[in-house]
N, C-alpha and C positions, 0 to 999 in steps of 0.2 A: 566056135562060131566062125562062118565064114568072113574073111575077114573083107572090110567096111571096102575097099577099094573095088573089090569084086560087087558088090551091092549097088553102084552107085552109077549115075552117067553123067551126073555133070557136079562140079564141086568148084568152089571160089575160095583163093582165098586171100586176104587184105594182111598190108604189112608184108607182102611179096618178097620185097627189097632186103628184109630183116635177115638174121643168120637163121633164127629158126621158120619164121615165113617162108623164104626161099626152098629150104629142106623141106618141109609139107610140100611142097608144090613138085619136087621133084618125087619126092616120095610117091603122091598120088599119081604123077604120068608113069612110073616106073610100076606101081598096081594095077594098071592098065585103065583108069578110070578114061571114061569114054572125053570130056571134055573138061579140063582144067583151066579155070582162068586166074589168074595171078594179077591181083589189083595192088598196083602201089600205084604213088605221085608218080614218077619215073619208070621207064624201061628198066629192069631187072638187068645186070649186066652179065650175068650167069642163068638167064633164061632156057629152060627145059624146054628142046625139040618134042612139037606137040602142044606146048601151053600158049595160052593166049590172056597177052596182055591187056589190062584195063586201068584204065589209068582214074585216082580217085584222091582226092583232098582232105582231110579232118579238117582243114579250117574250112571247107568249103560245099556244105549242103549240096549245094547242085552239082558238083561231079559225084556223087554219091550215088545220086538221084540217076544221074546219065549211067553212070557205071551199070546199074540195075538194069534200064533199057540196053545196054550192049551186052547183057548175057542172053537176050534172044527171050522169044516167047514160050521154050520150054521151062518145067519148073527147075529149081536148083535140089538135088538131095545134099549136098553139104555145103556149109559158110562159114570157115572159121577165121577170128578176127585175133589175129597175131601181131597188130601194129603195138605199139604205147612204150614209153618212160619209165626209166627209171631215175636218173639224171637232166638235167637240160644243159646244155652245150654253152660252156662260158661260165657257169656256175658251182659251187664246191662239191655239190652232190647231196644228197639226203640229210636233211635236216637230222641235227643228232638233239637237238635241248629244241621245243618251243620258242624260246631266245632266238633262234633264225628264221621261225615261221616267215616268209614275204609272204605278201597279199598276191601280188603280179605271176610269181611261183606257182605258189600253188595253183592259182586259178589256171594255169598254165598245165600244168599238171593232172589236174583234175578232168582237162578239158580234151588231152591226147589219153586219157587211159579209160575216162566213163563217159562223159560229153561224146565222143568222136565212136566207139563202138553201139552207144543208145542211137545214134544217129543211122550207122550199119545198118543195127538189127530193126530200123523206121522203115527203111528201105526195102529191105532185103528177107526178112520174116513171111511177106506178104507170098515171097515166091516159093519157100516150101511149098511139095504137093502134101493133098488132105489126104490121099489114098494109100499112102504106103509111109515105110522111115524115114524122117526126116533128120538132120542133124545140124545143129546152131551153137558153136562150141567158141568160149571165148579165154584165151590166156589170162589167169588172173595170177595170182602167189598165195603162198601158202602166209604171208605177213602181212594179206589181208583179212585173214581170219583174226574175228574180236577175241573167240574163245581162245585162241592160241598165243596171242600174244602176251610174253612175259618179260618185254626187254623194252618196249616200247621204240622210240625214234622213229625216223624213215617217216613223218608225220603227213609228208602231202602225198608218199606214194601209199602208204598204209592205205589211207583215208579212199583217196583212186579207187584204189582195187576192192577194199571194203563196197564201195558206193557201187561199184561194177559187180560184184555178188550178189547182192540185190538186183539189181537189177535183172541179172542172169535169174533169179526166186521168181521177179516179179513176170518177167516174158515167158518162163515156164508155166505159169498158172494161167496166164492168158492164153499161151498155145493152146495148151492142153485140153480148150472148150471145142476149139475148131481142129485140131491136129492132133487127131487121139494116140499117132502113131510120131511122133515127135519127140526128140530130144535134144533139151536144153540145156547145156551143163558150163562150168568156168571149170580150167584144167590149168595147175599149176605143175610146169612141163621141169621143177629141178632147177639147179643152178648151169645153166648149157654156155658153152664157151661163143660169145656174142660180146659183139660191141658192147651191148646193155652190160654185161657183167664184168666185163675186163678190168675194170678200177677196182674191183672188191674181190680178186680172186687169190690173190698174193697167200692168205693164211686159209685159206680152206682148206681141208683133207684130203689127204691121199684118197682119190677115187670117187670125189664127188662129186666133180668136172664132167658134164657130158658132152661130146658133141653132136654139132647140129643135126646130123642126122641120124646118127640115134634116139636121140631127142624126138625126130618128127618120127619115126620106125616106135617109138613108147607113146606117145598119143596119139597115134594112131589106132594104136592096140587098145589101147585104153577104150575112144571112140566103138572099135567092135563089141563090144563088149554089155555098152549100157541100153540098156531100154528106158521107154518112157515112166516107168517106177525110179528112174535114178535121175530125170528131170528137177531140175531146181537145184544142184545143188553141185559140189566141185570136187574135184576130184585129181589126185595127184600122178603123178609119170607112172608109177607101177601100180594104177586103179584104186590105191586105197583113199575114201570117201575122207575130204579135208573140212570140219566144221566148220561154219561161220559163225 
């Protein structure tokens, strides 16, 4: 299939600033998509000649909102939402017993990985065109899958990404009345060497590690790939479909 870079003219994508956000956005100018915009809080400090910056807030509905308005009156064919937690800063990291659940955490948590992308895809859904491929791809893990998990902990991000899976279900079915040519998917991009993973990488395997831009070069390929039969549902770095 031709790949998704060459199909596309205008593509956004949030969480800019991130290791693997920033790589999407490079990856896409270097496919030659006609107009990239790259939405974090901040200027990107390794910003891609050609991309353009939009500057956008999870705590903050209305830069969301304005973000939307500065991509222009044409439609978007790509939106993929690469911001969110694993960790909060000042904190031990991933609850390992229920025994640590906070309330103030999780809701914290909850609110930068499902809160903050349901708000994206408020905004930003509307701008898909009806006429042609659309695409609305959101980072989620494969350890928010319920049917997979056999180890449990990690309980506010589980949960997150769980509740972002659904959601990712529930915007599939709704596109799918008005945007028959649409695809919705959650894509767990692997263990990519990123701030997010840095504290948990020390015993991983030889070869598990990927970097960030191979990472955005594998879902990307992934993205070519799916049509709107593979809506609703997640999908991991080398395309094989991840149950929820």
């Amino acid at each position: 299939m031709t790949e998704v870079g060459q199909q596309l003219d205008r593509a956004i994508v949030f969480g800019a600033s991130g290791g693997i956000g920033s790589a999407l956005v490079a990856e896409l100018v270097a496919r030659g998509v006609g107009t990239v915009f790259a939405a974090a809080r901040t200027r990107p400090a390794a910003l891609p000649k050609g991309a353009i910056w939009v500057r956008f807030d999870l705590d903050n509905e209305r830069t969301i909102a304005a973000a939307a308005q500065a991509t222009g009156s044409m439609p978007l064919d790509c939106a993929i939402v690469a911001s969110g937690v694993l960790s909060l800063e000042g904190r031990a990291g991933p609850e390992r017993s229920y025994k640590q659940v906070e309330s103030e955490a999780m809701a914290r948590v909850l609110h930068l990985n499902t809160i903050g992308p349901a708000l994206i895809a408020k905004h930003f859904l509307p701008l898909l065109p009806r006429d042609r491929r659309a695409v609305f791809a959101a980072l989620s893990a494969r350890v928010g899958s319920i049917s997979d998990n056999r180890i449990g902990g990690w309980h506010s991000y589980r949960a997150s990404k769980a509740a972002l899976n659904m959601l990712v279900r529930n915007y599939a079915i709704e596109l799918s009345r008005t945007h028959k040519q649409a695809v919705c998917v959650a894509l767990h991009p692997g263990t990519v060497d990123t701030a997010l993973s840095q504290p948990f990488q020390a015993n991983l395997p030889e070869g598990q590690l990927t970097a960030p831009a191979e990472a955005a070069r594998n879902l990307l390929r992934v993205l070519d790939r799916l049509t709107p039969e593979d809506s609703g549902n997640m999908f991991d770095w080398a395309g094989e479909r991840v149950e929820f």
